[in-house]
C-alpha positions as CSV (number, residue, x, y, z in Angstrom):
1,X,-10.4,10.8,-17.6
2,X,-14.0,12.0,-17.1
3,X,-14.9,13.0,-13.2
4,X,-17.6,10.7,-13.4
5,X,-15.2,7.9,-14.4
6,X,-13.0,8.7,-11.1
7,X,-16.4,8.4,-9.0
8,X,-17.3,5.0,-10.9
9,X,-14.2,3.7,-9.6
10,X,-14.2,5.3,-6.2
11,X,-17.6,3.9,-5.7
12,X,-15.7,0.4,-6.2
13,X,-13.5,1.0,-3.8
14,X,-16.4,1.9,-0.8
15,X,-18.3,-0.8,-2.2
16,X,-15.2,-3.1,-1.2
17,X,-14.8,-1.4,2.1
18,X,-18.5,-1.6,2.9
19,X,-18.6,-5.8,1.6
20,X,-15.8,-6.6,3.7
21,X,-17.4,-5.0,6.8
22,X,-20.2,-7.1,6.5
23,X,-18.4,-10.5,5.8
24,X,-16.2,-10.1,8.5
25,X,-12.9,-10.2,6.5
26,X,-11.0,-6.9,8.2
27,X,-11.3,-3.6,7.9
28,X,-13.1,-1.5,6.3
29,X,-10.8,-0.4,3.0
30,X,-11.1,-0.9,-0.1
31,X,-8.8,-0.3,-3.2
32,X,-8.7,-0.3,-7.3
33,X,-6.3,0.2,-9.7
34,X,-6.8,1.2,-12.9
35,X,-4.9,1.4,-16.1
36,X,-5.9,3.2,-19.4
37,X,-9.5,3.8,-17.7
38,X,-9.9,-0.2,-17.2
39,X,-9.8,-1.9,-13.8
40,X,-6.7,-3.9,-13.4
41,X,-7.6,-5.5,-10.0
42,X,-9.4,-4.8,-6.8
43,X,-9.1,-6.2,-2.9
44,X,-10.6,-5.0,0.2
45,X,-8.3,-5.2,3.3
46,X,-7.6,-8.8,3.9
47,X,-5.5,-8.7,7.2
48,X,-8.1,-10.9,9.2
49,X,-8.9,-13.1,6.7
50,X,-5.2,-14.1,5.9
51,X,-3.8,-13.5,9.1
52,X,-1.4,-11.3,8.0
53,X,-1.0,-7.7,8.9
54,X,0.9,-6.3,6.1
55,X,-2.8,-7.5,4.2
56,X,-3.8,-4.1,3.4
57,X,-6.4,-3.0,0.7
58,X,-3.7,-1.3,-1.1
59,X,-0.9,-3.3,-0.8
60,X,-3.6,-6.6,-1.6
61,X,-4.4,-4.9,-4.8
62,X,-0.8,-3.9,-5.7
63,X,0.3,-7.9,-5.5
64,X,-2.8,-8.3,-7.5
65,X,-2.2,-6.3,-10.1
66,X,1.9,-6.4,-10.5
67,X,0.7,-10.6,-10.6
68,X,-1.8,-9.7,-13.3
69,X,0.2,-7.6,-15.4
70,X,3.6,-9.7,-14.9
71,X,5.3,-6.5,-14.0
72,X,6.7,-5.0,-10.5
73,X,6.4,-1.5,-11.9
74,X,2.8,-0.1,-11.8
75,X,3.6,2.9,-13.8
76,X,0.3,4.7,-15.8
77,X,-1.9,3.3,-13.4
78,X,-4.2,4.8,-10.9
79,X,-5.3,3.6,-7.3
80,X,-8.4,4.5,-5.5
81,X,-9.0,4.0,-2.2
82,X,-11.5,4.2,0.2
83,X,-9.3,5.7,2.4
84,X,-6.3,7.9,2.7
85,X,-3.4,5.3,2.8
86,X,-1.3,4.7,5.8
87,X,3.0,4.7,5.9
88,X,3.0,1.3,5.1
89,X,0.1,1.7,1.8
90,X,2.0,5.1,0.7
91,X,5.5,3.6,0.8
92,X,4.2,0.6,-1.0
93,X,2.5,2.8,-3.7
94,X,5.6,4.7,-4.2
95,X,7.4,1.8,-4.7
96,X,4.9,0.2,-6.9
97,X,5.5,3.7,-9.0
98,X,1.6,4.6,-9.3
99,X,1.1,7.8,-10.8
100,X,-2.0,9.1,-8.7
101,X,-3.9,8.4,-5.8
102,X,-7.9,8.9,-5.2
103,X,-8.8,8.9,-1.8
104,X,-12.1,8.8,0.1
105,X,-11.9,8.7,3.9
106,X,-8.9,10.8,5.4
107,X,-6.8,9.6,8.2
108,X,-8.7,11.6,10.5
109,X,-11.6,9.7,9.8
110,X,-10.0,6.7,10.1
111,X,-8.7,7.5,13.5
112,X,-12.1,8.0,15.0
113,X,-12.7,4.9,14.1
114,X,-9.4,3.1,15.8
115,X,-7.1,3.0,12.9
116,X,-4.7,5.6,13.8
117,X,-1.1,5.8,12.2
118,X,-0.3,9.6,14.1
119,X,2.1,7.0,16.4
120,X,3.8,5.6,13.4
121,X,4.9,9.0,11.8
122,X,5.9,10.2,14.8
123,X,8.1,7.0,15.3
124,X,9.9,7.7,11.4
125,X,10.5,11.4,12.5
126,X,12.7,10.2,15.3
127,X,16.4,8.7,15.3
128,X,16.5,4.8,15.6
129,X,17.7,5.4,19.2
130,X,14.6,7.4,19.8
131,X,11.8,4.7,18.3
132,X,9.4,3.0,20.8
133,X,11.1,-0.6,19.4
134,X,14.5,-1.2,19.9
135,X,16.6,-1.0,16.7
136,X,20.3,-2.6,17.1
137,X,22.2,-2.3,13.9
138,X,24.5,-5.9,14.0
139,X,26.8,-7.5,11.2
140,X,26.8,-4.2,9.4
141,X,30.4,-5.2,8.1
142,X,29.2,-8.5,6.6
143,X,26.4,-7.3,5.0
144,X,27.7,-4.8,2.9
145,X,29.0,-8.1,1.4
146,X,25.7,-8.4,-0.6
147,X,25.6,-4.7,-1.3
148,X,28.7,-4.7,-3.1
149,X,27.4,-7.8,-5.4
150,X,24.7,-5.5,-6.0
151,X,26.6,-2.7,-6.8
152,X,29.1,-4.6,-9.6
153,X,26.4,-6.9,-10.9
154,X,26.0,-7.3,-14.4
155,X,22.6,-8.6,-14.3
156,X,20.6,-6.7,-11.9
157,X,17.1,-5.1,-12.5
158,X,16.8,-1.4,-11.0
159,X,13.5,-0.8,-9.5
C-alpha cells in the first residue's frame, strides 16, 4: 500500500480522536481498520459515553469490525491509531490476530496528557503476590474441570 494511503487512514484515526474531544464522548483516540486497502470500521474511544472502561478506540473498532465481518480472526487487516495502544489495546490486537499496527501519538505523549499505563507494565512484570491488587488463586481444582472438556472436545474452535 501506497504511504499516502497509510496517511489517508491515519488522518481518520486523529480525525476520530480530535471529534470525540469536542463532543465529549472520552478520550481522545481514535482507530481504523482496514482490509485490502478498504476501511472495515472505525470508533473513537467510547469509555465515557458507554460507561464502560474496557471502551477503548481499539478494542471499539475490533468488536466493530470482527461484527462486520462475522469473524473473530482479523487476520490481513490493518489498524491505525491515533495513538500508541495501551496493554489492554495490544493484547486485544494480538488476539484479534491484526497483522500491523500504525500509530500516531506514543505513550509518552499520552502520559503528559494523564493517560499513563508505565504502572500497569510494571504490575505484569511482577509475580501475582507482588501486584498492587490482591490476586487469590481459589477452586483451582474444580476448574480444571472445564479445561479438561476443552482439552478432549470434539467440537471446539481454536483461536
Amino acid at each position: 500500500m501506497e504511504n499516502s494511503n497509510h496517511e489517508k487512514f491515519m488522518r481518520m484515526a486523529i480525525e476520530l480522536s480530535e471529534y470525540n474531544v469536542q463532543q465529549g464522548q472520552g478520550g481522545p483516540f481514535g482507530a481504523v481498520i482496514v482490509k485490502d486497502g478498504m476501511v472495515i470500521t472505525r470508533s473513537a474511544n467510547r469509555v465515557v459515553a458507554q460507561n464502560d472502561p474496557t471502551a477503548h478506540a481499539e478494542i471499539s473498532a475490533i468488536r466493530l469490525a470482527c461484527q462486520e465481518m462475522g469473524t473473530f480472526n482479523l487476520e490481513d487487516c490493518v489498524i491505525y491509531t491515533s495513538c500508541e495502544p495501551c496493554p489492554m489495546c495490544l493484547g486485544a490486537i494480538y488476539w484479534a490476530r491484526i497483522d500491523q499496527i500504525y500509530y500516531a501519538n506514543n505513550k509518552a505523549d499520552a502520559a503528559t496528557i494523564g493517560f499513563n499505563d508505565h504502572f500497569i507494565y510494571e504490575e505484569l512484570a511482577k509475580n501475582t503476590e507482588e501486584r498492587k491488587i490482591p490476586f487469590v488463586q481459589l477452586l483451582r481444582d474444580e476448574a480444571q474441570g472445564a479445561f479438561k472438556l476443552w482439552d478432549k472436545s470434539e467440537i471446539k474452535i481454536i483461536y
